[in-house]
N, C-alpha and C positions, 0 to 999 in steps of 0.2 A: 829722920827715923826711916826705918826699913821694915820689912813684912817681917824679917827673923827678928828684928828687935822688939816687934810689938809681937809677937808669939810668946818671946822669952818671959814678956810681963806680966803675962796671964794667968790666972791664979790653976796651978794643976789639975786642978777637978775640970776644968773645960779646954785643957790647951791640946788633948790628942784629938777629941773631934774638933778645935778647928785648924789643926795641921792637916785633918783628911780634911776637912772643906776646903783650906789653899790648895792641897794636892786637886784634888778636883779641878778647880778652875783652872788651874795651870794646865792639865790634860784636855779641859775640854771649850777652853776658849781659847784656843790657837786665833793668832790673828789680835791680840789684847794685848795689852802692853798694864803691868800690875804696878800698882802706884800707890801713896799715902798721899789721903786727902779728907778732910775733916775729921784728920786722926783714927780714919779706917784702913784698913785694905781695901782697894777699889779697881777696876778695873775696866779699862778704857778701851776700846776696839783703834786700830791703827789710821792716824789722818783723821780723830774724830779726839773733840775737848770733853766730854760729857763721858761721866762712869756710865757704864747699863748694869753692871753687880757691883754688888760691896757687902761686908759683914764686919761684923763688931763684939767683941765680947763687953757686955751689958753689964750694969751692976745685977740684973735679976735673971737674965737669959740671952742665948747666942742668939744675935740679929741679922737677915740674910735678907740685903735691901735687892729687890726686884724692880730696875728701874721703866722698864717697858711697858708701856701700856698695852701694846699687842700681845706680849706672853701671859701677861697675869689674863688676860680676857680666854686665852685659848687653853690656859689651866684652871678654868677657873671652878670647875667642880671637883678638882684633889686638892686645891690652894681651901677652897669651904671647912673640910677637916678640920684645917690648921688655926691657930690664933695670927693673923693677916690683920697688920693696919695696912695701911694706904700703899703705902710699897715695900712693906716692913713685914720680913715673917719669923717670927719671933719661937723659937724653943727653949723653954724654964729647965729644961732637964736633957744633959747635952748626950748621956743615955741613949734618946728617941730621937737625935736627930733623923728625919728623913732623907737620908740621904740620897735614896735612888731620886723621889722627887727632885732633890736641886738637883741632880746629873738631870735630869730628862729639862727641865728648865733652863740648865745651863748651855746645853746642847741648842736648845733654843732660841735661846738668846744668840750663839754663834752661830745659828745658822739663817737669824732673821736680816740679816745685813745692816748695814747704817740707814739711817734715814727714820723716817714716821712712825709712833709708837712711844718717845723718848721722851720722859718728864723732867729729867734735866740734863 
């Protein structure tokens, strides 16, 4: 499977915001190579095995996994807002995505380089 195959699947009411969340990361993680991997979209930085983003449409909300432990620490009082498990930030209503948030994040993420900060 592919990123447009798993868009195609998603039920209407959530597949425009996360056609703009791929658009997104594809603008702003230059340098990532986009991939399916436990059945998400995920995204790998180049010469590295380990996603740093990934997202999911949920049975109950669009899930926007933040794998870095250094970006979630340096957002961590706009990420407070939000309903945030562990690396998992989750919006019920695709509506309210915060989208500048994940651009300022994503951004982040590309420009923290490889290396330490990385939970998987």
């Amino acid at each position: 499977m592919d990123v447009a195959t798993y868009l195609a699947a998603v039920p209407d009411a959530r597949r425009e915001a996360l056609v703009r969340l791929r658009e997104l990361c594809l603008q702003e993680l230059t340098g990532f190579e986009e991939q399916i991997a436990y059945g998400m979209p995920v995204y790998v930085r180049a010469g590295e095995t380990a996603g740093e983003i990934a997202w999911a449409n949920q049975k109950q909300y669009i899930s926007f996994y933040l794998m870095r432990t250094d970006v979630r620490d340096a957002f961590a009082d706009r990420l407070a807002a939000h309903d945030m498990g562990k690396v998992c930030l989750r919006f019920r209503n695709p509506a309210k995505v915060d989208f500048d948030l994940l651009r300022d994040l994503l951004r982040a993420t590309a420009g923290a380089g490889p290396g330490p900060g990385k939970v998987c």
